[in-house]
Z-matrix of the N, CA and C atoms (Angstrom, degrees):
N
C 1 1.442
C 2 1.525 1 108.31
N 3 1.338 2 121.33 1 121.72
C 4 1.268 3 110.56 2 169.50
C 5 1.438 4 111.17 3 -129.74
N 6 0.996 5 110.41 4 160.76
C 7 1.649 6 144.00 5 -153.71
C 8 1.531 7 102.83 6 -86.96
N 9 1.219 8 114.55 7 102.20
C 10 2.160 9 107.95 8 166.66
C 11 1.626 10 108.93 9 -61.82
N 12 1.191 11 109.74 10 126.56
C 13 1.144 12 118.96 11 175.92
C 14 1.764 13 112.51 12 -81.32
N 15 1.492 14 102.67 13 122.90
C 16 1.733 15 85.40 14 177.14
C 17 1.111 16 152.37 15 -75.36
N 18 1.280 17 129.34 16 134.59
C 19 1.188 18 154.08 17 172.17
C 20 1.725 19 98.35 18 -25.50
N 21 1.491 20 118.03 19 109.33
C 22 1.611 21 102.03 20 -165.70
C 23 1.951 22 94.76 21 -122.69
N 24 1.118 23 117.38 22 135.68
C 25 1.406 24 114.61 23 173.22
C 26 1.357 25 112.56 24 -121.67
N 27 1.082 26 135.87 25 126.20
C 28 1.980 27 147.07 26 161.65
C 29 1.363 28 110.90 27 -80.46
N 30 0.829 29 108.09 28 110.14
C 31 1.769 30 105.86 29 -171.18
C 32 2.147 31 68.56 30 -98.23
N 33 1.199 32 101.81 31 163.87
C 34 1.635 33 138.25 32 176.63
C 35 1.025 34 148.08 33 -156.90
N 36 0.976 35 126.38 34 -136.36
C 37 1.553 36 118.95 35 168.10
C 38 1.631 37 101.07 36 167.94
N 39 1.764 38 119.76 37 142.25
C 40 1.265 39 144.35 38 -175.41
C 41 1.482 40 92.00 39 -48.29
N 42 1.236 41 105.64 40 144.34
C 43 1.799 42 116.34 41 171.09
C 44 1.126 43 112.56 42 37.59
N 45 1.487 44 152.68 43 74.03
C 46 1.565 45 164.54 44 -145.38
C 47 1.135 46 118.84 45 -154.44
N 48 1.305 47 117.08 46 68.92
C 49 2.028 48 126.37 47 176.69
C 50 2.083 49 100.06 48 -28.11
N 51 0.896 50 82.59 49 -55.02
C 52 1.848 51 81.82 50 168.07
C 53 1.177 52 101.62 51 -31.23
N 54 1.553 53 113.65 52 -98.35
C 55 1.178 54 150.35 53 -86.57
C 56 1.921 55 80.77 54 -85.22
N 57 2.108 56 113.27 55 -37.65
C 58 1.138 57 143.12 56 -148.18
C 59 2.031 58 87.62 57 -73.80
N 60 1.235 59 106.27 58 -44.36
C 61 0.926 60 112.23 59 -173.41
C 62 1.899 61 118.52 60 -80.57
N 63 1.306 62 125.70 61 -20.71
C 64 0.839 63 132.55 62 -177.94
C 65 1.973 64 103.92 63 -78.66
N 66 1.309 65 93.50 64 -37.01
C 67 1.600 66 99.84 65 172.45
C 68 1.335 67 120.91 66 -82.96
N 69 1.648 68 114.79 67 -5.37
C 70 2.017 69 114.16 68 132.82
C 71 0.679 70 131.38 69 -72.26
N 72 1.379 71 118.04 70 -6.90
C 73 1.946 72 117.71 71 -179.89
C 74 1.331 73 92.08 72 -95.16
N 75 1.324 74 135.74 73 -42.25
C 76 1.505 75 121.14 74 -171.50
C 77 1.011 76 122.91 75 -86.12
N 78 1.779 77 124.60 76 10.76
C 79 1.425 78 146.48 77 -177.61
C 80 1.909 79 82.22 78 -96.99
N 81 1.520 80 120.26 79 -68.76
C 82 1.261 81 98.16 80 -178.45
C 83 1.449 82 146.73 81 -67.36
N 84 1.199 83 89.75 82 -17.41
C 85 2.059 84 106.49 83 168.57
C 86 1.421 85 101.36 84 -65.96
N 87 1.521 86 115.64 85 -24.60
C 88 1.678 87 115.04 86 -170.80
C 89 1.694 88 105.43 87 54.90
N 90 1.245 89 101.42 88 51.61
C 91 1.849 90 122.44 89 179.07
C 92 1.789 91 95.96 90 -63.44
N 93 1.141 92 98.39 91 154.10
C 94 1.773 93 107.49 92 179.73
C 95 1.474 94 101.28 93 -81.38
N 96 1.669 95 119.43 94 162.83
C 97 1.039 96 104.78 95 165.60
C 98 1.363 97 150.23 96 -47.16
N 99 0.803 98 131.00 97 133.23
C 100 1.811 99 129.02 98 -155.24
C 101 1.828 100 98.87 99 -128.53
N 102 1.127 101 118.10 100 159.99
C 103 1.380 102 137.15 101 159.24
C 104 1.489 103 114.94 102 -84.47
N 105 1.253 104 126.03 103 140.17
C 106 1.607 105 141.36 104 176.13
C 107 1.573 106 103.37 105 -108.68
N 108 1.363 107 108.44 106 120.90
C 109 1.269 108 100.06 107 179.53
C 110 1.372 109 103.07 108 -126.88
N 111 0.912 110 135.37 109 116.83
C 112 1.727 111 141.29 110 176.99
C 113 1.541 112 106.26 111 -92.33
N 114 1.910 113 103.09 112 129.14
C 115 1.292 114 133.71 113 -170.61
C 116 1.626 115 117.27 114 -90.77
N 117 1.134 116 104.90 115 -6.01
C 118 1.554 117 131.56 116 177.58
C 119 1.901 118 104.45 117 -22.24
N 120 1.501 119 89.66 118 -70.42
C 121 1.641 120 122.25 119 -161.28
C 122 1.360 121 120.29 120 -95.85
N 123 1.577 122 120.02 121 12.52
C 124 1.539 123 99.34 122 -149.58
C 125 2.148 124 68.35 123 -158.09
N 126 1.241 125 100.39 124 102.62
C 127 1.530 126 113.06 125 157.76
C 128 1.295 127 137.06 126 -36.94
N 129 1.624 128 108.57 127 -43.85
C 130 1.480 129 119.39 128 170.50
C 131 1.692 130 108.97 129 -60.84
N 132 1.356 131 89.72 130 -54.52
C 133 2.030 132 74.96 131 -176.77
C 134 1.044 133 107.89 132 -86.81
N 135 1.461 134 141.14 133 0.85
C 136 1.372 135 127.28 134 -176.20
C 137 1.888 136 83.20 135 -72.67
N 138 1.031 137 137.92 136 -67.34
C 139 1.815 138 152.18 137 -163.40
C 140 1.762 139 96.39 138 -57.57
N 141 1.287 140 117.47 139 -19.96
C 142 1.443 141 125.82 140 160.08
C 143 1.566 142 140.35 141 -62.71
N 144 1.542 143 79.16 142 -49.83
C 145 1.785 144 100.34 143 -174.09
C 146 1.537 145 107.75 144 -137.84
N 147 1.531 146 136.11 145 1.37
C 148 0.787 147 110.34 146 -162.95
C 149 1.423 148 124.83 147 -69.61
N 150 1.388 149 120.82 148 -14.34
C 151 1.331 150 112.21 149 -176.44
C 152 1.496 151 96.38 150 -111.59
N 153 1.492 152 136.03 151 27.12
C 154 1.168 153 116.14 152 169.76
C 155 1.356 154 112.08 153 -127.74
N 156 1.727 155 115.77 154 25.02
C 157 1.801 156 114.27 155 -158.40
C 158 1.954 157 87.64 156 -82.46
N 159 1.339 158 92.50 157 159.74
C 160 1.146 159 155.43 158 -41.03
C 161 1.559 160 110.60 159 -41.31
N 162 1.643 161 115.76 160 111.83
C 163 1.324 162 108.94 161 150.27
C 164 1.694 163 121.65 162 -105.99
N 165 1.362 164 117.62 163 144.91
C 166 1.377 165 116.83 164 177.37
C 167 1.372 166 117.07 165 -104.71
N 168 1.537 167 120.81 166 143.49
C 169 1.641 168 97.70 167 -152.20
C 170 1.702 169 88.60 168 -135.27
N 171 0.893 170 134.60 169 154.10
C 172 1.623 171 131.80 170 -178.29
C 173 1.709 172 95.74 171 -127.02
N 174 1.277 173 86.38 172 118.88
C 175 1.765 174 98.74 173 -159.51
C 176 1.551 175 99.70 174 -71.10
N 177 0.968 176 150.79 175 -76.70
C 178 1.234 177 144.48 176 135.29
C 179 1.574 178 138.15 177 40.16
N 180 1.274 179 84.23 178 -75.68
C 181 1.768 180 96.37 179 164.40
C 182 1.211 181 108.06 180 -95.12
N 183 1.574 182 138.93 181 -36.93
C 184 1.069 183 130.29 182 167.46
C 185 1.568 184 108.89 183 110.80
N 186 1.696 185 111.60 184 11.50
C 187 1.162 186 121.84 185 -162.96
C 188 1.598 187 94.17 186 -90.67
N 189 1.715 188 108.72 187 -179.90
C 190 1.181 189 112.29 188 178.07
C 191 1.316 190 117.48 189 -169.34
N 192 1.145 191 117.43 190 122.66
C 193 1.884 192 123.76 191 -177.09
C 194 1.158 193 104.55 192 -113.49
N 195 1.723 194 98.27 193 122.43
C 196 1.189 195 136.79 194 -165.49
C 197 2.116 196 110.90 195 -79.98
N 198 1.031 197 168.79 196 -32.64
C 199 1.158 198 172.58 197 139.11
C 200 1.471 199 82.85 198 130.12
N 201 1.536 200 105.80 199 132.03
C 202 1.640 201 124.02 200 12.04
C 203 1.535 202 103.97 201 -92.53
N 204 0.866 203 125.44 202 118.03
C 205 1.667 204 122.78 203 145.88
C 206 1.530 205 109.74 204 -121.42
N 207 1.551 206 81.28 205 178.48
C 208 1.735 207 108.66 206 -150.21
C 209 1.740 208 97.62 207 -115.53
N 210 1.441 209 91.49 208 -173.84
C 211 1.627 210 108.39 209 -175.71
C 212 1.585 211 104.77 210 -77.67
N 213 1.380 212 120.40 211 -32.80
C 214 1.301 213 110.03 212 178.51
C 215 1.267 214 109.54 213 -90.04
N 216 0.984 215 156.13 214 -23.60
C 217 1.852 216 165.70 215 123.59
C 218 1.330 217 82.03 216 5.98
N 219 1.438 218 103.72 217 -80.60
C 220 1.991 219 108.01 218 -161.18
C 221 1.759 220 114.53 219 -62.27
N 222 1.147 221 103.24 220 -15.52
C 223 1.664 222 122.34 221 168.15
C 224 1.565 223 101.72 222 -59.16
N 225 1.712 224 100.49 223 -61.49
C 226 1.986 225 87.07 224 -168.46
C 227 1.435 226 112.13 225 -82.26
N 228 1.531 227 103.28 226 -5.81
C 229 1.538 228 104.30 227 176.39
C 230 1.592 229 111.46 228 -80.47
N 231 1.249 230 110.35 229 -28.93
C 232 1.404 231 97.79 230 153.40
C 233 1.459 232 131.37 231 -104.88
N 234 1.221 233 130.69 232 44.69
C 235 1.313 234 133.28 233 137.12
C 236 1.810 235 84.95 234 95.19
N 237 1.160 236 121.44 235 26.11
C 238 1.728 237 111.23 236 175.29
C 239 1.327 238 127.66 237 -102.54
N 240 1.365 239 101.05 238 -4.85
C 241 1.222 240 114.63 239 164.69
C 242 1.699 241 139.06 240 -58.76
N 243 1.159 242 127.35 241 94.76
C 244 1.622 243 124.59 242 -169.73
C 245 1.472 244 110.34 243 -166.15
């Protein structure tokens, strides 16, 4: 039986002291590859996320961590917790 690993998305934004830092927390969770999606250009997610980037969203479940989170945040967001 194996386990789908989730589908992980970073919504962001161009030049973002956040955004820089949220992509050290997912260097230390050692998060699976994920997609970066920058809100810059695109209206819908700017009215989405704009005041909450960096959010990380696990496409899948449909969940979503809002900043600040941490390495263990992204731990139960990916199912590593036990």
């Amino acid at each position: 039986m194996t386990a789908t690993a989730p589908v992980l998305t970073l919504f962001q934004r161009d030049d973002c002291h956040l955004c820089d830092l949220a992509l050290e927390v997912l260097a230390q969770a050692r998060a699976p590859e994920f997609d970066s999606v920058f809100i810059d250009e695109d209206e819908g997610l700017e009215a989405l996320y704009g005041m909450r980037v960096p959010v990380l969203r696990d496409e899948a479940a449909g969940i979503e961590l809002d900043w600040p989170f941490d390495a263990a945040a992204v731990a139960v967001l990916l199912g590593r917790v036990g």
